[in-house]
C-alpha positions as CSV (number, residue, x, y, z in Angstrom):
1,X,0.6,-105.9,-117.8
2,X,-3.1,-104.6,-117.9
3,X,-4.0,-101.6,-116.7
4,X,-5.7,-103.0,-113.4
5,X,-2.3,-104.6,-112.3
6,X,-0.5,-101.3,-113.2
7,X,-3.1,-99.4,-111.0
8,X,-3.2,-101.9,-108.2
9,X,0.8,-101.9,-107.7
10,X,0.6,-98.2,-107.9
11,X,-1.3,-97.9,-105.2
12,X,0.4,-100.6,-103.2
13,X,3.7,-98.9,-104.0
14,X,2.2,-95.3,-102.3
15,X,2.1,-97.2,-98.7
16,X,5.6,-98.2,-98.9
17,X,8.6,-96.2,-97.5
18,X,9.8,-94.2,-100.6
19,X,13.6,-94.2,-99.8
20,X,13.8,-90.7,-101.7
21,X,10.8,-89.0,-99.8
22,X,10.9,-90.3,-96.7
23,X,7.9,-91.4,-96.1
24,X,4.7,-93.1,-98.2
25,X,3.9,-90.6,-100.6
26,X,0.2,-91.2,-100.2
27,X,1.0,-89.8,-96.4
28,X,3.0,-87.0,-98.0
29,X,0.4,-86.0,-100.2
30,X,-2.1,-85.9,-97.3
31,X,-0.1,-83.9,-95.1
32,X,0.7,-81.6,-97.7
33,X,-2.6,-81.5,-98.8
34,X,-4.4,-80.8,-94.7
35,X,-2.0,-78.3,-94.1
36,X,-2.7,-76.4,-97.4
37,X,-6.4,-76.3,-96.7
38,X,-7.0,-76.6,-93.2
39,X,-6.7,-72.5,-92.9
40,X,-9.5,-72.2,-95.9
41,X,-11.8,-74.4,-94.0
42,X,-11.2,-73.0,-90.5
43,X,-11.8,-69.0,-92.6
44,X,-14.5,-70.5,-94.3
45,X,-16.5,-72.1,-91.0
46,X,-16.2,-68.5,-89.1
47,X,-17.3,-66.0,-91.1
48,X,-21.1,-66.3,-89.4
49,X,-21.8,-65.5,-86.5
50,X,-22.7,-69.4,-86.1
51,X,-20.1,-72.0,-86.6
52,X,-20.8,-73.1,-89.9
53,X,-20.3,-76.4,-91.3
54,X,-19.7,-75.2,-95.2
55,X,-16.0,-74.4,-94.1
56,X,-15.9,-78.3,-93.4
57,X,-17.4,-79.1,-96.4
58,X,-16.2,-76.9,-99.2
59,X,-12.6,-77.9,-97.2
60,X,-13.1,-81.3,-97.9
61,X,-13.7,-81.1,-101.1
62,X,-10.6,-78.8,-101.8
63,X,-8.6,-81.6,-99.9
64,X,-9.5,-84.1,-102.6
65,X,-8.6,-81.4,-105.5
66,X,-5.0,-81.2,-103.5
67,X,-4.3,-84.6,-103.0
68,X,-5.4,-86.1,-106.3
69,X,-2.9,-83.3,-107.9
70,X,0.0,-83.5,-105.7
71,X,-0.3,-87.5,-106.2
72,X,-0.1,-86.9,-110.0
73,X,2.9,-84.2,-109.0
74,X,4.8,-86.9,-107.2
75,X,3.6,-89.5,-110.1
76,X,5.5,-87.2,-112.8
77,X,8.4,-86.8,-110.9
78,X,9.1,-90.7,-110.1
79,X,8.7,-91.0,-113.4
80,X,11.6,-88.6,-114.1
81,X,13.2,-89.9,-111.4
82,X,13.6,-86.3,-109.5
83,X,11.8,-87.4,-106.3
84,X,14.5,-86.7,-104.1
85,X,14.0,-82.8,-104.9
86,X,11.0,-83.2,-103.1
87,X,11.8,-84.7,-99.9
88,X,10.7,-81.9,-96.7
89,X,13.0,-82.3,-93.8
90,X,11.3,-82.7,-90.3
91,X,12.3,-79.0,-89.0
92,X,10.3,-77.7,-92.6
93,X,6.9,-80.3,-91.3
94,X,6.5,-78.3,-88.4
95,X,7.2,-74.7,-89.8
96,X,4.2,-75.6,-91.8
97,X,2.5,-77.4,-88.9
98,X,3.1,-74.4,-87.0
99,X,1.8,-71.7,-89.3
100,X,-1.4,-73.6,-90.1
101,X,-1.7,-73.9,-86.2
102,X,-1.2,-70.0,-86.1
103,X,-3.3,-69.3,-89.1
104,X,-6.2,-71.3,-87.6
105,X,-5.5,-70.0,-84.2
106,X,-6.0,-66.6,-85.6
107,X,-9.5,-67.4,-87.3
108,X,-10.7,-68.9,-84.4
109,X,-10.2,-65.8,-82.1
110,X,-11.7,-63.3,-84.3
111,X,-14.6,-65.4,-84.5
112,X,-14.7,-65.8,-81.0
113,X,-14.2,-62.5,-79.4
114,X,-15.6,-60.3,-82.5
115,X,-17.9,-61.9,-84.9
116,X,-19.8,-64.6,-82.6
117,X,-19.6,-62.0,-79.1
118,X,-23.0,-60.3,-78.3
């Protein structure tokens, strides 16, 4: 097989229902990744006292770092076979879901009520 072939099936394979995680792993990545930097980004955007859009920015860009390593993460451990260690149950999604909510909810009322007030 040539490289290309081994990259393109890959890549098909992340869209696929990974019996062991779950879900597609390129979706797990992505989640994991958002709720990881969401916060950052949110902190980021609010520290002026006009909504900034380096929080966006500088966010996305730690998104990419994220993903691209927790893809390799998951990468290593299929190779290994150990994917199953892995696997999140729904109840542990939306403690995260819920503390990046909280977090964010946070930044966005000290930036309302004390940094942007007159």
């Amino acid at each position: 097989m040539s490289a290309k072939s081994i990259l393109r099936t890959r890549y098909r394979n992340g869209f696929r229902v990974n019996q062991e995680l779950g879900m597609p792993y390129h979706l797990y990545c992505g989640l994991k990744a958002t709720l990881t930097v969401l916060p950052y980004g949110v902190f980021v955007s609010s520290l002026g006292p006009n909504w900034s859009w380096w929080g966006l920015l500088s966010g996305s860009l730690l998104w990419l770092f994220f993903c691209f390593n927790f893809e390799i993460y998951v990468y290593q451990h299929i190779q290994t076979r150990t994917l199953a260690v892995m696997r999140i149950s729904k109840g542990q999604w939306l403690t995260r879901l819920g503390r990046t909510v909280l977090i964010c909810g946070v930044f966005v009322y000290l930036y309302i009520f004390y940094i942007a007030a007159p």
